[in-house]
Structures are given as C-alpha cells and as structure tokens.
C-alpha positions as a printed NumPy array, in Angstrom:
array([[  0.   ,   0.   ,   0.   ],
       [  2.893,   2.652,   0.596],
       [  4.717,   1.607,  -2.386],
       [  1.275,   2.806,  -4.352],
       [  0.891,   5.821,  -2.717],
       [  5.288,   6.675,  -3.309],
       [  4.12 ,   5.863,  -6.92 ],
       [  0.961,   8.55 ,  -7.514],
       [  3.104,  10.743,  -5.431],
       [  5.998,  10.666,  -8.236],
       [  3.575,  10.099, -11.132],
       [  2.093,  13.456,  -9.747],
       [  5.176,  15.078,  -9.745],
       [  5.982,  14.004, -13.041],
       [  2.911,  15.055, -14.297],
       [  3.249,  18.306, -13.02 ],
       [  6.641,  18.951, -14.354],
       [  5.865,  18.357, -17.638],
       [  7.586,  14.64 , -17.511],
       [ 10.887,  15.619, -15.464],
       [ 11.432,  14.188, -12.031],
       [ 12.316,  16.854, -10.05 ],
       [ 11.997,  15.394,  -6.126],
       [ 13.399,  12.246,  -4.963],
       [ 12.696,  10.373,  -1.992],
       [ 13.91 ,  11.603,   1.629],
       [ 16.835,   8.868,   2.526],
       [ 15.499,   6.787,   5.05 ],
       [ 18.824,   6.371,   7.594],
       [ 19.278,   3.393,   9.825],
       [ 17.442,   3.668,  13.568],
       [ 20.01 ,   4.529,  15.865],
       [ 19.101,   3.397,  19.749],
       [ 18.73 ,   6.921,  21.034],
       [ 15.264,   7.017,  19.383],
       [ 14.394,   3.411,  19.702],
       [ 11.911,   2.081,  22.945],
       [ 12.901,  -0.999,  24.279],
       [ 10.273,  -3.679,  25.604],
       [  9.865,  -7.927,  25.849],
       [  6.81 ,  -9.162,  23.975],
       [  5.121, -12.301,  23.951],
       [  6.675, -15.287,  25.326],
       [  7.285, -18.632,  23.925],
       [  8.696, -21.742,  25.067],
       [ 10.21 , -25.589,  23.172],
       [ 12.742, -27.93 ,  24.189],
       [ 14.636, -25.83 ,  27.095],
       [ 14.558, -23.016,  25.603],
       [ 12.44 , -19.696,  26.418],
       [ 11.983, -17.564,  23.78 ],
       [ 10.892, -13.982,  24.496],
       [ 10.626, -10.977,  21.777],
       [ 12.953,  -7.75 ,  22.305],
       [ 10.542,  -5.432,  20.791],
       [ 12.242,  -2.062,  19.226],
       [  9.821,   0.83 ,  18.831],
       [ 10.407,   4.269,  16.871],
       [ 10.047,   6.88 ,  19.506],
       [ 11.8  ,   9.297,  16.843],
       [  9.975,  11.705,  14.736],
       [ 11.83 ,  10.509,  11.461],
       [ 11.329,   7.189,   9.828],
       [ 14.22 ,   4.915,  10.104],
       [ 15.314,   1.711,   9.009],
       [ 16.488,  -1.658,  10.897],
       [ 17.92 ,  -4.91 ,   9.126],
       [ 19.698,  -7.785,  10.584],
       [ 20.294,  -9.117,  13.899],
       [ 20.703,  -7.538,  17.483],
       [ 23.5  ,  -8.397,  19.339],
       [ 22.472,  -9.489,  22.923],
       [ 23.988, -10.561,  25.625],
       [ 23.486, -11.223,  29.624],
       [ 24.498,  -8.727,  31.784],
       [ 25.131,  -8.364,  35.75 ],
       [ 24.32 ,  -5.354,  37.922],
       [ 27.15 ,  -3.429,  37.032],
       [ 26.781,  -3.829,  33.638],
       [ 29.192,  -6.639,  33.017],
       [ 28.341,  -9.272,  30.205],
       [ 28.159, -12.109,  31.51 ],
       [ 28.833, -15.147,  29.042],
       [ 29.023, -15.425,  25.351],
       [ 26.64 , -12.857,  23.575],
       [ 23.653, -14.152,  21.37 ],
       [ 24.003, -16.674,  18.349],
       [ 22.785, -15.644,  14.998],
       [ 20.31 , -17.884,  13.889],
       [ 18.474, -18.085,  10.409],
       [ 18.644, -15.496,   7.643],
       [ 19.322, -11.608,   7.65 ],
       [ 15.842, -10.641,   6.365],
       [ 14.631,  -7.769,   4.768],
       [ 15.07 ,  -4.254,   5.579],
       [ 12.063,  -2.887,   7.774],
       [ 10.876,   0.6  ,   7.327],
       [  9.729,   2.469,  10.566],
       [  7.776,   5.43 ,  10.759],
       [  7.061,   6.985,  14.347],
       [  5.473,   4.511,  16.68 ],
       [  6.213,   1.236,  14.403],
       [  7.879,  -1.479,  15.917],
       [ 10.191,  -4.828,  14.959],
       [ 10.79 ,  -8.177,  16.699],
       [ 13.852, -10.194,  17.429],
       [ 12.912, -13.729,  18.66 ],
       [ 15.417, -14.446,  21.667],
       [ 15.714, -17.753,  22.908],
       [ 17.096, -17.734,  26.342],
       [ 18.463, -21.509,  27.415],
       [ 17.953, -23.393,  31.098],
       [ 21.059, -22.796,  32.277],
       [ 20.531, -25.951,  34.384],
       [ 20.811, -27.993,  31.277],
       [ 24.423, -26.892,  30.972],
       [ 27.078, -28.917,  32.796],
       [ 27.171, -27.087,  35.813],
       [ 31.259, -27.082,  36.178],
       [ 31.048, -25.523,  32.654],
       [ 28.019, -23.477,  32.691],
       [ 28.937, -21.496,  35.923],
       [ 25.509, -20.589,  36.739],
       [ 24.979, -16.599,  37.634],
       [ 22.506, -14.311,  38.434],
       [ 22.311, -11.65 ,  35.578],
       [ 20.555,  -7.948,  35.989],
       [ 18.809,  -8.45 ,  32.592],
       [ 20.008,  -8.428,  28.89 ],
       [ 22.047,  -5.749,  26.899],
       [ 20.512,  -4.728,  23.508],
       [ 22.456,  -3.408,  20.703],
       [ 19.816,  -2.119,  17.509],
       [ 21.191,  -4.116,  14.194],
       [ 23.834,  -1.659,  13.047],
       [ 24.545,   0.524,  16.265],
       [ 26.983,   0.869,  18.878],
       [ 24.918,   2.374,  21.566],
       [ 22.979,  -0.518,  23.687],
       [ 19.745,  -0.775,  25.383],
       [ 18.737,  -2.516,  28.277],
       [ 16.565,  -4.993,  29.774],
       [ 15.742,  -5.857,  33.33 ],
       [ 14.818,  -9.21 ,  33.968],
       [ 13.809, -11.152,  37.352],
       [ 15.181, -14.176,  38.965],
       [ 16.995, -15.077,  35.741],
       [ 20.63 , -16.611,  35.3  ],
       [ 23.203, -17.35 ,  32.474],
       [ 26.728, -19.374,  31.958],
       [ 29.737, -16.892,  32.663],
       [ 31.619, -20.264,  31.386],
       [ 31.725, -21.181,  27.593],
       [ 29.069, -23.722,  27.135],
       [ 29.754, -22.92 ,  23.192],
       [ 30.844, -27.014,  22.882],
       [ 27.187, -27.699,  24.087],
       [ 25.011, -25.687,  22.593],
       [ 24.377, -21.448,  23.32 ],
       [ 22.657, -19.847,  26.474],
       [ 21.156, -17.032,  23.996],
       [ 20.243, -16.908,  20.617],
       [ 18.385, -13.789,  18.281],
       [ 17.143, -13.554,  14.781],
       [ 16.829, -11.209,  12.243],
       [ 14.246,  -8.244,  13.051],
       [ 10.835,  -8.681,  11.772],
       [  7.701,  -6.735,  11.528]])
C-alpha cells in the first residue's frame, strides 16, 4: 500500500513537471538506539529453551530503518556481560521501514542454564540483557527477574542465547 501511494506521489510530480522528475525520496537512515523504545513481547517456550521478543519501537519523529540481527547478551548489575553474547540464527531478512510509533521483533531464545554442565556453565545471576539495535553501537537494556546465564563457555554444548533477524 505505501509503495502505491510513493508511486501517484511521483507520477504526480511528473505530471506536473511536464515529464521531469524533479523530487526524490527523503533517505530513510538506519534507527540509531537513542530514538528506539525498548520492551519484551510475547513469550514462547520448546525444548529448554524460552523464547521472548525484544521489541524495538520508533520513539523518533523521522522514519528509520532496521535490518539484521541484534546483538544481545546477559548482563550483571554493574553492567558486566556475563557469558558469550547471542548466536545468529536463520537469515538476515529484509530491511524494515519504521515510521514513528512502528515497531520490529527479534525472537530471543534464552536456554535453562541448568541444562548446561554445571562445572562448565557457571551458573549466575544476571541484571537483565544488553541490547544493541542491528547496526549501532549504543545498547539498550533490559531488566529481567530471577533469571541466570553461563559466565563459562558452554559454546561445545550448545548457546545460552540466541536472536534472529528483526521482523515486523
């Protein structure tokens, strides 16, 4: 539906120019985390593995753009990660458009830590989860209760986090 309104809009001008383009679109720029709301959405769950969605929302005036994967990882209460950060899983996806107050989804899946060998896993209490936006250096941050992750490398074994590609 917007790509038929961005084409009367340039037939118009088109029209009106006597057949020269003389506008071109505005450059839609990538969303950068200082206009970005961060929430969890639904939950999920299969095979020890919780899976929540990190839900990014344009607070910005501007429409921006977001493609690819967050990176996330566990952190403690000073900020510390704790454990490896997120595994990529499936494909990049498409780039998602977002005007003011639009939102996209990264499915998290958050391992039992208690499936981990606990000599490997080292099992400890994390504050929440650090967000970065696909494409940005600035995080964003997530509180979460009662929750723990592997400051050892249970990589051999499987990961304690994984994300996909935004979605809409």
């Amino acid at each position: 539906m917007r790509r038929f309104f961005a084409t009367v809009a340039i037939t118009a001008a088109v029209l009106a120019t006597g057949g020269a383009a003389v506008a071109q679109a505005a450059e839609v720029t990538t969303c950068e985390s200082v206009g970005l709301d961060i929430r969890f959405g639904q939950v999920g769950g299969a095979a020890g593995t919780v899976y929540r969605e990190v839900v990014l929302t344009n607070r910005g005036l501007r429409t921006c753009a977001l493609r690819g994967f967050p990176g996330v990882s566990y952190v403690d209460s000073n900020g510390n990660q704790v454990g490896a950060a997120a595994v990529r899983v499936g494909e990049r996806g498409s780039t998602l458009t977002l005007p003011h107050g639009a939102s996209a989804v990264s499915d998290v899946g958050f391992a039992q830590v208690d499936n981990f060998d606990p000599g490997t896993c080292r099992k400890t209490p994390v504050w929440g989860i650090r967000v970065f936006p696909p494409d940005e250096t600035a995080p964003l941050y997530l509180p979460m209760t009662d929750q723990h992750g592997c400051a050892g490398d249970v990589s051999p074994f499987g990961a304690q986090l994984t994300a996909a590609s935004v979605r809409s």
